[in-house]
C-alpha positions as a Python dict, from the first residue, in 0.01 Angstrom:
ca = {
    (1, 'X'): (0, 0, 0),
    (2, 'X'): (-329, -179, -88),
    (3, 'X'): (-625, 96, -129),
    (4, 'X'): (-1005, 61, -151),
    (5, 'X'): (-1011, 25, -542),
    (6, 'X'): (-802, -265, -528),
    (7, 'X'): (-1061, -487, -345),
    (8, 'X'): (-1347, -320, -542),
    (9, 'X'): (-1603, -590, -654),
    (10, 'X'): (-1894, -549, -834),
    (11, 'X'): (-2222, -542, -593),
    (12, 'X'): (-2584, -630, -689),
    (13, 'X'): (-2755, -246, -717),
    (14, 'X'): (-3129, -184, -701),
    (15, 'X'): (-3336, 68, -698),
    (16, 'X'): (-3595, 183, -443),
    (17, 'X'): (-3863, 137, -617),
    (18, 'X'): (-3777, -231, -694),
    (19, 'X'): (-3992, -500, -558),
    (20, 'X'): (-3872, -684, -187),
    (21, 'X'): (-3927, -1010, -337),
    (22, 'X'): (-3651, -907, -631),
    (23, 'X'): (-3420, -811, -354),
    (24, 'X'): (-3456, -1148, -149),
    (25, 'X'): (-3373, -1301, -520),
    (26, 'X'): (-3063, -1141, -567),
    (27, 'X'): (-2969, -1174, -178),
    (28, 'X'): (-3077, -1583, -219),
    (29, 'X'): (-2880, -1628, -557),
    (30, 'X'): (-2565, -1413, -448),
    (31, 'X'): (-2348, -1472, -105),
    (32, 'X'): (-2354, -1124, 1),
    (33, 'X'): (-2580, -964, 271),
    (34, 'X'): (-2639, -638, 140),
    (35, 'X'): (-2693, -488, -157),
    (36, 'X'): (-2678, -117, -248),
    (37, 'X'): (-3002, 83, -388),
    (38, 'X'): (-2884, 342, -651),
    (39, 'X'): (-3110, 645, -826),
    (40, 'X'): (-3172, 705, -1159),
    (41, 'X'): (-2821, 833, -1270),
    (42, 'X'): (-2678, 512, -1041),
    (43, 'X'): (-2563, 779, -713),
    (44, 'X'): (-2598, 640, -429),
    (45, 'X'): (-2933, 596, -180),
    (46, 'X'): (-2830, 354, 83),
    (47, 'X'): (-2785, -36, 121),
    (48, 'X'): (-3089, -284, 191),
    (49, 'X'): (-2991, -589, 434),
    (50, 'X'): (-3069, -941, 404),
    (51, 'X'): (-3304, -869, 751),
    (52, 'X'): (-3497, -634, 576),
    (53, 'X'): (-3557, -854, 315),
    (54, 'X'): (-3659, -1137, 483),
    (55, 'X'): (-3926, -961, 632),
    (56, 'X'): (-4148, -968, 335),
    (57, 'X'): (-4398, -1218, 435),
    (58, 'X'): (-4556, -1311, 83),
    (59, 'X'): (-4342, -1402, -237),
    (60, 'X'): (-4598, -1191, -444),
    (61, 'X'): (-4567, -913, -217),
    (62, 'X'): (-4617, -563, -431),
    (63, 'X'): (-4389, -444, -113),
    (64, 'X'): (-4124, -191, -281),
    (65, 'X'): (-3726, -143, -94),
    (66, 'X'): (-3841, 242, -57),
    (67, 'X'): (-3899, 208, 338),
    (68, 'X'): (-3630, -45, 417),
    (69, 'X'): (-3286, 160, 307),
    (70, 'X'): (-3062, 320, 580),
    (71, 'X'): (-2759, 492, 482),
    (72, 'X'): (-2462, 288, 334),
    (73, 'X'): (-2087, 407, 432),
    (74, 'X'): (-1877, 501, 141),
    (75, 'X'): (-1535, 628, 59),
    (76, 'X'): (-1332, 748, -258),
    (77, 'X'): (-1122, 488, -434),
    (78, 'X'): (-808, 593, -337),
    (79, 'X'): (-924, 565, 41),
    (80, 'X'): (-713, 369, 300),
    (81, 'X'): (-832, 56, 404),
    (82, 'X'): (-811, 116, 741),
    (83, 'X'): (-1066, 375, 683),
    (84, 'X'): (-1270, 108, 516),
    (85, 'X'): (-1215, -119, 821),
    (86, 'X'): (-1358, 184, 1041),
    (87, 'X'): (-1623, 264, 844),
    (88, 'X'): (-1716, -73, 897),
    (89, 'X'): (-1619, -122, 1278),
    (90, 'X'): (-1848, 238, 1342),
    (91, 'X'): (-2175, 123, 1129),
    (92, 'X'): (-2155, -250, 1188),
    (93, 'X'): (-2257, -343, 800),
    (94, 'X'): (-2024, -595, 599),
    (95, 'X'): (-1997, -355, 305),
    (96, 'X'): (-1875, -22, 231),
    (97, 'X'): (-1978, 142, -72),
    (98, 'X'): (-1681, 298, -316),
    (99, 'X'): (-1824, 621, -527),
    (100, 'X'): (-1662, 743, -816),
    (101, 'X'): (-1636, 1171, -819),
    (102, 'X'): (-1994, 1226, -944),
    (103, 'X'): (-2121, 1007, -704),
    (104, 'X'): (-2179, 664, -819),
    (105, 'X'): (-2167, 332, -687),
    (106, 'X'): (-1856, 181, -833),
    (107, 'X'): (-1851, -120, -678),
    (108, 'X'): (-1801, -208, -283),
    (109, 'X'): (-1549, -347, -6),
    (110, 'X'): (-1673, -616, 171),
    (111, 'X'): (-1580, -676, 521),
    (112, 'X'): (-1479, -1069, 430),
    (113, 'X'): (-1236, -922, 205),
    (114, 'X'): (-1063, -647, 390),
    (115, 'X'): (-1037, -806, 735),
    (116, 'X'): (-804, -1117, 698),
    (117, 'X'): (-578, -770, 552),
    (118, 'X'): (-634, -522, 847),
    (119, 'X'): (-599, -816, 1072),
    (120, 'X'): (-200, -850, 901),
    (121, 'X'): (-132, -523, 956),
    (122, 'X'): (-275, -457, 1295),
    (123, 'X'): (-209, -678, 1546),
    (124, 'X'): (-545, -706, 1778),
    (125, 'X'): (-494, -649, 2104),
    (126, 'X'): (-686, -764, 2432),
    (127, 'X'): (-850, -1066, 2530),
    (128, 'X'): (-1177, -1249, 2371),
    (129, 'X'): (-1336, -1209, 2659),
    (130, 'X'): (-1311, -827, 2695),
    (131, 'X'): (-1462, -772, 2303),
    (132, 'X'): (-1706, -1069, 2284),
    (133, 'X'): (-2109, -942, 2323),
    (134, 'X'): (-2223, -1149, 2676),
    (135, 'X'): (-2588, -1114, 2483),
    (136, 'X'): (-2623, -1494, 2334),
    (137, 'X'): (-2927, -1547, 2089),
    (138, 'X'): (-2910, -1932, 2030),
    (139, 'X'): (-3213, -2193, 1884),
    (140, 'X'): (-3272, -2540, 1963),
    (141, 'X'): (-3186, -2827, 1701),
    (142, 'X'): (-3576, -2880, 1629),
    (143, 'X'): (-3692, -2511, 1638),
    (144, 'X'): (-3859, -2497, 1295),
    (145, 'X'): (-3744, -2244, 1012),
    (146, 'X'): (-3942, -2005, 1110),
    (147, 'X'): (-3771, -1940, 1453),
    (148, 'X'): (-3449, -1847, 1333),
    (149, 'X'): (-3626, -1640, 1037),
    (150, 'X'): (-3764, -1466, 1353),
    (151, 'X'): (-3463, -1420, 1531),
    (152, 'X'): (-3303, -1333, 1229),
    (153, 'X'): (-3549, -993, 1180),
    (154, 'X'): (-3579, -944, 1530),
    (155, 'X'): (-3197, -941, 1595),
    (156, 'X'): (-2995, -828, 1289),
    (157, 'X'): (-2790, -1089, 1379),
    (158, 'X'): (-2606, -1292, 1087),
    (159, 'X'): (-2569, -1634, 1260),
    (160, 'X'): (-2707, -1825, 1568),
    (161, 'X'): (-2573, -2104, 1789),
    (162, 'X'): (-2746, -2450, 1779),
    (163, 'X'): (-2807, -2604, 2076),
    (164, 'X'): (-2948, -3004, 2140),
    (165, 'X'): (-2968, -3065, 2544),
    (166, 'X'): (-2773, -2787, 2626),
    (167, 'X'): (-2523, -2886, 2422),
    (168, 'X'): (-2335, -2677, 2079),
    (169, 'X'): (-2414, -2887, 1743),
    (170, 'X'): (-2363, -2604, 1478),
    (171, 'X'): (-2443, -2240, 1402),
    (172, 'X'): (-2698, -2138, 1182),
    (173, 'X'): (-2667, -1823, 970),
    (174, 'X'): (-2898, -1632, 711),
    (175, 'X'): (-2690, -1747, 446),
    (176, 'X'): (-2783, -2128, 556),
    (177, 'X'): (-3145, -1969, 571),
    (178, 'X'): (-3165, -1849, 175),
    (179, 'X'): (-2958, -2159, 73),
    (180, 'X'): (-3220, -2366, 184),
    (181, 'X'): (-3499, -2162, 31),
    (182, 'X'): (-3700, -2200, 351),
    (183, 'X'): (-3648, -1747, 405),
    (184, 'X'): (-4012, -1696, 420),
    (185, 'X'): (-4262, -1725, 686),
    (186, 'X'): (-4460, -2083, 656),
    (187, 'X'): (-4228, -2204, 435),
    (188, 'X'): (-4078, -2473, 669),
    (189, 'X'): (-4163, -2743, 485),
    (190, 'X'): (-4054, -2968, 807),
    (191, 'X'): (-3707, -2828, 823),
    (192, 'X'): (-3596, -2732, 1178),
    (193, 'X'): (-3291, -2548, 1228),
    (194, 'X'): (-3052, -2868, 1316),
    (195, 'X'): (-3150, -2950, 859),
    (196, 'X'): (-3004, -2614, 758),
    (197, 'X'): (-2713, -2525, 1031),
    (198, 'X'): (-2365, -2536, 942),
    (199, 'X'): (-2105, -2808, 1140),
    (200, 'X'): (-1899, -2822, 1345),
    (201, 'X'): (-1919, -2496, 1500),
    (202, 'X'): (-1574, -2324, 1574),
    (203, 'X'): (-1552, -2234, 1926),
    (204, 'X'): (-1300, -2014, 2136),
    (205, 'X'): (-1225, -2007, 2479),
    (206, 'X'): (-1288, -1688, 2654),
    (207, 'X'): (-896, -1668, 2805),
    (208, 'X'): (-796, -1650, 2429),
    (209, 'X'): (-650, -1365, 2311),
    (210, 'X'): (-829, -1120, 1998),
    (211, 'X'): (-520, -1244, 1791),
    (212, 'X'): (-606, -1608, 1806),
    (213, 'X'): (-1003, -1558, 1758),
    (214, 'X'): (-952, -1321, 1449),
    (215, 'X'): (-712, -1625, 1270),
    (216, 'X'): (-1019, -1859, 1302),
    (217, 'X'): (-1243, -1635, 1151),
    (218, 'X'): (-1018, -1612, 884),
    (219, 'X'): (-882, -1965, 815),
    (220, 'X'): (-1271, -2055, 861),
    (221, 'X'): (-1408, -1747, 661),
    (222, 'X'): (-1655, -1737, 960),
    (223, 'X'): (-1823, -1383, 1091),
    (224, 'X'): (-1893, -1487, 1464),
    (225, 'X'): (-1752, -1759, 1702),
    (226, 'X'): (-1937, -1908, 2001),
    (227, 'X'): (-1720, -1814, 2282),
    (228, 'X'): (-1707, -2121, 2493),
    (229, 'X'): (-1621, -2207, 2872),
    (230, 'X'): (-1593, -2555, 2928),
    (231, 'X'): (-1964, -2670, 2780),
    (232, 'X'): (-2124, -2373, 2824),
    (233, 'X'): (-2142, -2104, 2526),
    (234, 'X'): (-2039, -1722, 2750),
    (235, 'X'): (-2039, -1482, 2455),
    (236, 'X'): (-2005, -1396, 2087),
    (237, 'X'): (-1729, -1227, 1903),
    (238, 'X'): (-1776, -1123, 1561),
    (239, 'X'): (-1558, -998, 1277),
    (240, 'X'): (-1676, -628, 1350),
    (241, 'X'): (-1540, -680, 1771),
    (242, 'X'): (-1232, -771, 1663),
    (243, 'X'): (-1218, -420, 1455),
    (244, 'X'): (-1272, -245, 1760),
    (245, 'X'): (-926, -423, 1924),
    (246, 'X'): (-728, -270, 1580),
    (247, 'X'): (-557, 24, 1589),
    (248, 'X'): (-780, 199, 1326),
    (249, 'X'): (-779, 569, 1174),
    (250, 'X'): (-1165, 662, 1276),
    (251, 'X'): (-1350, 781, 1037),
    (252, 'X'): (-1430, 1131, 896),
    (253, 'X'): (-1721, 1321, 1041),
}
């Protein structure tokens, strides 16, 4: 039975008092959405998010990562990964840190990497409909840039639907945002969001079953689907819903 140091990977670590704009680099260059901040001796201080990041206005910003960290999960090596999986159902981040016995970072678990295996193992149960969020955050085709890089710090949310008269064209994600290196304010450069999205966008119908939804994400390597009725976009289930239809060990308080 698989255990957390077997999908160890080596994550990005800063330190807090390391400069926004270096974090934004390594978030821009890299394909993961977190990164963890470390101390002196490399123990763990928490994780800094891509949404943090991007909310350094000025490239040359002296802005250090000291007041953007919040706490990162983290479990022993040996640790299940279904504890992993509710680590990351509970605290809704798409990496959990793995410490070694005096503390430091080792590496990580990303969520990408553990879910297509909890998803195996534990068949989700319920409909898409009962785990989807009814809250939709979507942008037009021709809302510039800096629109989404709004939405993107005002919601925490990692990708948005793309609508053109009323209609889905694509979804548009952070990752699109830092590919494009338009993930600054005033940095359009005449991009609007229909330049950078990702398409098609895979859709599910809200009668689907969990089951169904979570083998898209993973044959698409996806973290949220548009749920769709008929034309019109109803809801949005994520990779971290579909944790909360698995029968998971919860965590340890």
């Amino acid at each position: 039975m698989k255990s957390a140091a077997d999908l160890l990977c080596e994550i990005p670590l800063l330190r807090s008092d390391d400069r926004a704009t270096r974090a934004r680099s390594v978030l821009r260059d890299d394909h993961y959405r977190e990164v963890f901040v470390v101390d002196d001796r490399g123990a763990l201080v928490g994780y800094i998010d891509i949404s943090d990041v991007l909310r350094v206005a000025a490239t040359r910003s002296n802005v250090t990562l000291d007041g953007f960290v919040r706490e990162a999960p983290s479990v022993p090596p040996d640790a299940s990964l279904e504890r992993v999986g509710a680590l990351l159902r509970d605290a809704r981040t798409d990496t959990v840190a793995v410490l070694g016995p005096d503390g430091r970072v080792l590496g990580g678990i990303l969520l990408a990497g553990v879910f297509p295996i909890l998803v195996s193992r534990h068949e989700p149960r319920g409909m898409v409909e009962e785990l989807m969020s009814a809250r939709i955050v979507s942008v037009e085709a021709d809302d510039p840039v800096s629109r989404v890089l709004a939405l993107v710090t005002e919601t925490g949310y990692s990708a948005f639907p793309v609508l053109k008269r009323k209609h889905l064209v694509g979804m548009v994600s952070r990752h699109d945002l830092l590919s494009s290196g338009r993930a600054r304010r005033g940095a359009d450069g005449g991009l609007d969001a229909e330049a950078v999205m990702s398409t098609p966008a895979i859709t599910i119908p809200p009668d689907a079953s969990v089951g169904d939804a979570a083998a898209l994400l993973c044959r698409y390597d996806i973290s949220r689907l548009p749920v769709v009725d008929g034309t019109k976009i109803v809801g949005i289930l994520d990779r971290h819903d579909v944790l909360r239809g698995l029968a998971l060990a919860e965590p340890l308080r």
